[in-house]
N, CA, C and O of each residue as an XYZ file, in Angstrom:
512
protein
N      82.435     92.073    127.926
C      81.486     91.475    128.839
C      81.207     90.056    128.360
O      80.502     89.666    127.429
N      82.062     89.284    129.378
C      81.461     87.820    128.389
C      80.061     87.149    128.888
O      79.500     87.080    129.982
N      79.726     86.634    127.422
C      77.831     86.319    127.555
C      77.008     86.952    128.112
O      75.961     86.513    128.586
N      77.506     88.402    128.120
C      76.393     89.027    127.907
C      76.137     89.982    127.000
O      76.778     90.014    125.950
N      74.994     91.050    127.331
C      74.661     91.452    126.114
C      74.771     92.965    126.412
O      74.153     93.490    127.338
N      75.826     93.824    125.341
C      76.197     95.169    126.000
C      75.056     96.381    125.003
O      74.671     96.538    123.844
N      74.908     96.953    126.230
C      74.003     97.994    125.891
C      74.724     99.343    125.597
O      75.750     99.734    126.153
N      74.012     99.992    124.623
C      74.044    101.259    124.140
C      73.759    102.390    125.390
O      72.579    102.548    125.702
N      74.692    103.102    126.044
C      74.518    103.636    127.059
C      73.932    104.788    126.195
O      72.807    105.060    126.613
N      74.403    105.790    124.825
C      74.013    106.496    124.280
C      73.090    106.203    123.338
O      72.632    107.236    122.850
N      72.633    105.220    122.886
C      71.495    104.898    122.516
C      70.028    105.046    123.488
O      68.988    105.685    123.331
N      70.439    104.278    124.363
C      69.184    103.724    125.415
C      70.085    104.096    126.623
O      70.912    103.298    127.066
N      69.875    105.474    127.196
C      70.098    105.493    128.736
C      69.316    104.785    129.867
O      68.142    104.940    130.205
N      70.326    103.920    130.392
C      69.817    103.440    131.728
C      70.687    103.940    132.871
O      71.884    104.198    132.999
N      69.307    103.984    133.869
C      69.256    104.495    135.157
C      68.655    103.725    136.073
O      67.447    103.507    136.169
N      69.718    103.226    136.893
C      69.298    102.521    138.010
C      68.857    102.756    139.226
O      69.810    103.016    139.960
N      67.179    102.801    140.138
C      66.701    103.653    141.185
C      67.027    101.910    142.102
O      66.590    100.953    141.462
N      67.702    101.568    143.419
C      67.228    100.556    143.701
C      67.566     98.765    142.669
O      68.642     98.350    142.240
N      66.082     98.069    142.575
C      65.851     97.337    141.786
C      64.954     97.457    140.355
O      64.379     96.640    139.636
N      65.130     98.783    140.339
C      64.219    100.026    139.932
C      65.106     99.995    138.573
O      66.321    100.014    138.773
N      64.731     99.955    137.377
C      65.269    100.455    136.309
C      64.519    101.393    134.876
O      63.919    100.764    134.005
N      64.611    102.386    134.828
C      64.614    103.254    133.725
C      65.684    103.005    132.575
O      66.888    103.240    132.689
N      65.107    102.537    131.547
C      65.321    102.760    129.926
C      64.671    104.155    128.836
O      63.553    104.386    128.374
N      65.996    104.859    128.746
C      65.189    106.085    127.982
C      65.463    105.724    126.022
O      66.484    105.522    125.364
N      64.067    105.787    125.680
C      64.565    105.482    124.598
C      64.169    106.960    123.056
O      63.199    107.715    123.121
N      64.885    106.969    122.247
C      64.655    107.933    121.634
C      63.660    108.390    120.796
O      62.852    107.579    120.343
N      63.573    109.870    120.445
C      62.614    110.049    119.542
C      61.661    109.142    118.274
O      60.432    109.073    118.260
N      62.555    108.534    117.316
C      61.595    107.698    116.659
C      62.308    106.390    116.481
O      63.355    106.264    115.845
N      61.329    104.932    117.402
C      61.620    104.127    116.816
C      61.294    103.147    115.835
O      60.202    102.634    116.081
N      61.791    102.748    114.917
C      61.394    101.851    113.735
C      62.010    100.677    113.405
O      62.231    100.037    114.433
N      62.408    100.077    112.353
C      62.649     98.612    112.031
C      64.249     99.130    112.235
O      64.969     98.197    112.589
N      64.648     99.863    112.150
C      66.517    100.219    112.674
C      66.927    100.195    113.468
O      68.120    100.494    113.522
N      66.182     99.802    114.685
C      66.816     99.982    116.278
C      65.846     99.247    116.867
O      66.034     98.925    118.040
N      64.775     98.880    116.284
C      63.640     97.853    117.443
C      64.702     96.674    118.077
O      65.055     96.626    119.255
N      65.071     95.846    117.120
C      66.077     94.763    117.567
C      66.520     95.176    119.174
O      66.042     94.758    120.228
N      67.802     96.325    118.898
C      68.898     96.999    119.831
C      67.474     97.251    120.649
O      67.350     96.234    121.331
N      66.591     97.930    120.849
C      65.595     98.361    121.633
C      65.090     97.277    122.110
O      64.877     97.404    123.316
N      64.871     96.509    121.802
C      64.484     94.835    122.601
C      65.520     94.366    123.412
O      65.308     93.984    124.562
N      66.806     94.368    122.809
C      67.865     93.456    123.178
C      68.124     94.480    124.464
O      68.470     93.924    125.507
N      68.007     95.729    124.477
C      68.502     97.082    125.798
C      67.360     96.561    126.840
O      67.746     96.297    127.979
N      65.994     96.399    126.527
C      65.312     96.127    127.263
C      64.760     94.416    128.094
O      63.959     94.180    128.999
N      65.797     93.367    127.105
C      65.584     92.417    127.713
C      67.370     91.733    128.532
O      67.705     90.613    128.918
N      68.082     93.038    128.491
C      69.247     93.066    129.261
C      69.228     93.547    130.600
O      69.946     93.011    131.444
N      68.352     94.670    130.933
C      68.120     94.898    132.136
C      66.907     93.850    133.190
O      67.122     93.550    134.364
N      65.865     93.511    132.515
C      65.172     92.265    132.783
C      66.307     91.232    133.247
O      66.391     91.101    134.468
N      67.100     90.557    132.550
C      68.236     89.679    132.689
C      69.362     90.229    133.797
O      70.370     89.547    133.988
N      69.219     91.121    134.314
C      70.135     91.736    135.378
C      69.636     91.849    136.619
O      70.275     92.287    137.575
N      67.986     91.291    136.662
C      67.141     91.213    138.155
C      66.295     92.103    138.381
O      65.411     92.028    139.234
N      66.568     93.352    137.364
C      65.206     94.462    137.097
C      63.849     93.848    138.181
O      63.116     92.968    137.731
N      63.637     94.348    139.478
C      62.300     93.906    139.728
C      60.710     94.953    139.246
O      59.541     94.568    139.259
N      61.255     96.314    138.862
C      60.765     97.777    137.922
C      61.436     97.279    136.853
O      62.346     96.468    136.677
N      60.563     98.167    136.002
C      61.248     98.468    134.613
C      60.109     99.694    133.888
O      58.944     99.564    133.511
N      60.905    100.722    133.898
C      60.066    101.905    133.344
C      60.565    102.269    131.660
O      61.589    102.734    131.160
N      59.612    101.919    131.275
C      60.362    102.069    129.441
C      59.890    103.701    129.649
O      58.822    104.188    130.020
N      61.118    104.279    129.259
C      60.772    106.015    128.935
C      60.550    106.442    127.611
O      61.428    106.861    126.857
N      59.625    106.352    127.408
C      59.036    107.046    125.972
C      58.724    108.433    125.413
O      58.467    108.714    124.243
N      58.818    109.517    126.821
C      58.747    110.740    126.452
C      58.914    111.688    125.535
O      58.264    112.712    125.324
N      59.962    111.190    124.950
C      60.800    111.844    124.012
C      60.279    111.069    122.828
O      60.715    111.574    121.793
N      59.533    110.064    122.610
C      59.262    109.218    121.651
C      58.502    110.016    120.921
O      57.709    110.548    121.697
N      58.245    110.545    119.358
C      57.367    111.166    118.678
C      57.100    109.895    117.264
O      56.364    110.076    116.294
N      57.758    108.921    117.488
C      57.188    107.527    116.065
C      57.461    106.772    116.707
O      58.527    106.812    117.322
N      56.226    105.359    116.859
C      56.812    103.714    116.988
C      55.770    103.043    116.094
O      54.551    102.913    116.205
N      56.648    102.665    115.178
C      56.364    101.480    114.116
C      56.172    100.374    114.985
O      56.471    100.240    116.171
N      55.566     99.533    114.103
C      54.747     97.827    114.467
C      56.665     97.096    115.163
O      56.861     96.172    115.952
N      57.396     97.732    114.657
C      58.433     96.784    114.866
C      58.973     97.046    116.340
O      59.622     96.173    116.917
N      58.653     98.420    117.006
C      58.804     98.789    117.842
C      57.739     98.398    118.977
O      57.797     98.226    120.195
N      56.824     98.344    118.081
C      55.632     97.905    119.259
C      55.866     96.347    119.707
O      55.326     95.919    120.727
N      56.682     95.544    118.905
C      56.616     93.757    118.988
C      57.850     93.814    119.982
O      57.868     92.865    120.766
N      58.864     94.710    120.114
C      59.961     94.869    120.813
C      59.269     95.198    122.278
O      59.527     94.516    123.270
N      58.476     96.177    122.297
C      57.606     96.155    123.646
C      57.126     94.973    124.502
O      57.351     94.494    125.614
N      56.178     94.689    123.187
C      55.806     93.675    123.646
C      56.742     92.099    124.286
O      56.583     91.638    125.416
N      57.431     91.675    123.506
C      58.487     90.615    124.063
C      59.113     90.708    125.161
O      59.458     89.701    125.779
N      59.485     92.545    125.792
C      59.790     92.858    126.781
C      58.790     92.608    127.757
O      58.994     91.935    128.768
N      57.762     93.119    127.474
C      56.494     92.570    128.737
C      56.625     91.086    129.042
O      56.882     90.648    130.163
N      56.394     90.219    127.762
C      56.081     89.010    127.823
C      57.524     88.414    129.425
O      57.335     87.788    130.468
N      58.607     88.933    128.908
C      60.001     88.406    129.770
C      59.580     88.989    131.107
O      59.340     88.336    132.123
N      59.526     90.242    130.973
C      58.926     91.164    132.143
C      58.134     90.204    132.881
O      58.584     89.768    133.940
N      56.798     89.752    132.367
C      55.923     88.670    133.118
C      56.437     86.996    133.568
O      56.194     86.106    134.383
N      57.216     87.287    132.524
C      57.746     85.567    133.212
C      59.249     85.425    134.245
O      59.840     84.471    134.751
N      59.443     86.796    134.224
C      60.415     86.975    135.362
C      59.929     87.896    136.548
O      60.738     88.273    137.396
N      58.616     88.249    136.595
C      58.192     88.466    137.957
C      58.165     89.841    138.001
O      57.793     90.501    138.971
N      58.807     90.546    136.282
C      58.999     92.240    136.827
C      57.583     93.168    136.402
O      56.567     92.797    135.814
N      57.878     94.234    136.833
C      56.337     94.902    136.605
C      57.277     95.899    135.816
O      58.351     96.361    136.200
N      56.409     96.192    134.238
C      56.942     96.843    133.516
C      55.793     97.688    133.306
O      54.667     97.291    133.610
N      56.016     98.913    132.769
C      55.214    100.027    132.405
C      56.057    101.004    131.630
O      57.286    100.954    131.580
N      55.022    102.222    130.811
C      55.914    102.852    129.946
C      55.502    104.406    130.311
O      54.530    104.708    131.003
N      56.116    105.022    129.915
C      56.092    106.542    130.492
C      56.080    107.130    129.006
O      57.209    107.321    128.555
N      55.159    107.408    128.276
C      55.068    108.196    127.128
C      53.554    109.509    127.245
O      52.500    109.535    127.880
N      54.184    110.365    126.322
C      53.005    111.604    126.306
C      52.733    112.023    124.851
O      51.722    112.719    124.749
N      53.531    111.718    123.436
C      53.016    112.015    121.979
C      52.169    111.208    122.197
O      52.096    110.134    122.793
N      50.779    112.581    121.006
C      49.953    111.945    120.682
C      50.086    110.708    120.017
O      49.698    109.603    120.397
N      50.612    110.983    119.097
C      50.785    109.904    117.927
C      51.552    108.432    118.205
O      51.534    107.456    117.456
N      52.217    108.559    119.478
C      52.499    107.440    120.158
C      51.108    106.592    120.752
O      50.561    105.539    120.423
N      50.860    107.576    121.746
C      49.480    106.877    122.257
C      48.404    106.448    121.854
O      47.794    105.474    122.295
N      48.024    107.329    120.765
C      47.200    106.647    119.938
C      47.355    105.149    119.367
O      46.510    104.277    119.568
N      48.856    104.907    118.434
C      49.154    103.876    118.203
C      48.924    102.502    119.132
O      48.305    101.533    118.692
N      49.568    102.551    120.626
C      49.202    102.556    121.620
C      48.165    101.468    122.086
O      48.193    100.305    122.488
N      46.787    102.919    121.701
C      45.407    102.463    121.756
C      44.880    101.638    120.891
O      44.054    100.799    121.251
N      45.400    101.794    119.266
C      44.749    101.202    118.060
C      45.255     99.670    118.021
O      44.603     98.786    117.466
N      46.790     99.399    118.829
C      47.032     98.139    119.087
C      46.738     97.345    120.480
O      46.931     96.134    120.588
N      46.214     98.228    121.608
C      45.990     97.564    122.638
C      46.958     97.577    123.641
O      46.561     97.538    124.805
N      48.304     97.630    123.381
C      49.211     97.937    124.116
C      48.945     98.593    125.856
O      49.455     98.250    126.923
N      47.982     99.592    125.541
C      47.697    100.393    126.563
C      46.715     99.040    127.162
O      47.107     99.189    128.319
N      46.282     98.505    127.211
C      45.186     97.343    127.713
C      46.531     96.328    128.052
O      46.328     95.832    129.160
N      47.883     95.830    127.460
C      48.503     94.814    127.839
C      49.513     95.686    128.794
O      49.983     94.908    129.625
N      49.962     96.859    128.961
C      51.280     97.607    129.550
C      50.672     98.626    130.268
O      49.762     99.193    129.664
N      50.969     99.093    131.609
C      50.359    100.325    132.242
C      51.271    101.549    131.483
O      52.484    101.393    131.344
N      50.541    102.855    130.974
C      51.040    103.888    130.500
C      51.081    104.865    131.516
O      50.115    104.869    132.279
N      51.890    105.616    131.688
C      51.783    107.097    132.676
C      52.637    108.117    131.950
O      53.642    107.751    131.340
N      52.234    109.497    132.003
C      52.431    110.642    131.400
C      53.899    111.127    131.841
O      54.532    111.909    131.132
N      54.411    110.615    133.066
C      55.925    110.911    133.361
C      56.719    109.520    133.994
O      56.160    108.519    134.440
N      58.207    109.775    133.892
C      58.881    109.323    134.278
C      58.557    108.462    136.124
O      58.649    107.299    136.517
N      58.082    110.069    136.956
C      58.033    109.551    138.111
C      57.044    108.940    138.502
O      57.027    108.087    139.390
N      55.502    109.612    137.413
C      54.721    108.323    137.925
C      54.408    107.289    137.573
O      53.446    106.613    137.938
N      55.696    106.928    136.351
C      55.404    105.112    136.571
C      56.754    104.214    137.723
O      56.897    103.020    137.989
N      57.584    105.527    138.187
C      58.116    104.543    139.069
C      57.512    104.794    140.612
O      57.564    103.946    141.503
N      57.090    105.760    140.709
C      55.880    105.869    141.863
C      55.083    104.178    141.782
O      54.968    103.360    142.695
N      54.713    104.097    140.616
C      53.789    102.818    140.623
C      54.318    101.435    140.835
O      53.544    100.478    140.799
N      56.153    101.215    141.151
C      56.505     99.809    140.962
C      57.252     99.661    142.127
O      57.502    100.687    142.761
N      57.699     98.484    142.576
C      58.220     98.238    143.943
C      59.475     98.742    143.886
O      59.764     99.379    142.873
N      60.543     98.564    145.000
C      61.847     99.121    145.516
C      61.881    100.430    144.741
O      62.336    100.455    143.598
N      61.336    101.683    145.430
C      61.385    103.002    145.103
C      62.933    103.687    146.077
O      63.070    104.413    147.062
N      63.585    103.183    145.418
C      65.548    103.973    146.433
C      65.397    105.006    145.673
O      65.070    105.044    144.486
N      65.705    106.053    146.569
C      66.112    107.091    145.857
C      67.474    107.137    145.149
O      67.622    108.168    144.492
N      68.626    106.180    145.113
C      70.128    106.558    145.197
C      70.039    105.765    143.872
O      69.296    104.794    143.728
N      70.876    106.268    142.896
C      71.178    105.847    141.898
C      72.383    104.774    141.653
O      73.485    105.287    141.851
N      72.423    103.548    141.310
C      73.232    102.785    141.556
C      74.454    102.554    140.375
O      75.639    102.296    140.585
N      73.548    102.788    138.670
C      74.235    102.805    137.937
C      73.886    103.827    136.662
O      74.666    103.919    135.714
């Protein structure tokens, strides 16, 4: 792929609804994959993403390094017009979450469908 930036399909599954995009990312992330977890999430942003649902479900650890990877994604998210939100349910995620504010800068929802319920071009047909 020239100049661009190739994503970990088995790392970070993406699923394309529409202009609609889901990133699933795994059980625990930390200073070993935040990078790749930024770079997965500011590749679909860079592809016209007008959604972007970070899937956290499966998430049971996110370190500070994971949380700054979030965050940079929002920041792009906001300066390219997309509405990002995250779909997580561990405690120990959310809490973190709360103790950094995250939940005050990113909308959180307990599933997959209702944070893409919450963002524009809802297609049902999967594109990629």
């Amino acid at each position: 792929m020239k100049g661009g930036v190739v994503v970990s399909v088995e790392r970070f599954p993406v699923s394309w609804y529409g202009q609609t995009v889901v990133v699933r990312l795994p059980a625990e992330i930390d200073l070993t994959i935040a990078d790749d977890m930024r770079e997965a999430l500011l590749s679909v942003l860079n592809k016209g993403a007008l959604g972007l649902v970070v899937d956290m479900t499966m998430t049971t650890f996110c370190d500070s390094a994971g949380i700054t990877a979030l965050v940079r994604a929002s920041r792009r998210a906001d300066a390219t017009g997309t509405t990002m939100c995250v779909a997580a349910i561990g405690p120990p995620v959310l809490r973190v979450f709360s103790l950094v504010g995250i939940d005050r800068l990113i909308d959180i929802y307990p599933t997959v469908d209702a944070a893409r319920a919450s963002l524009p071009d809802q297609e049902d047909g999967l594109v990629s």
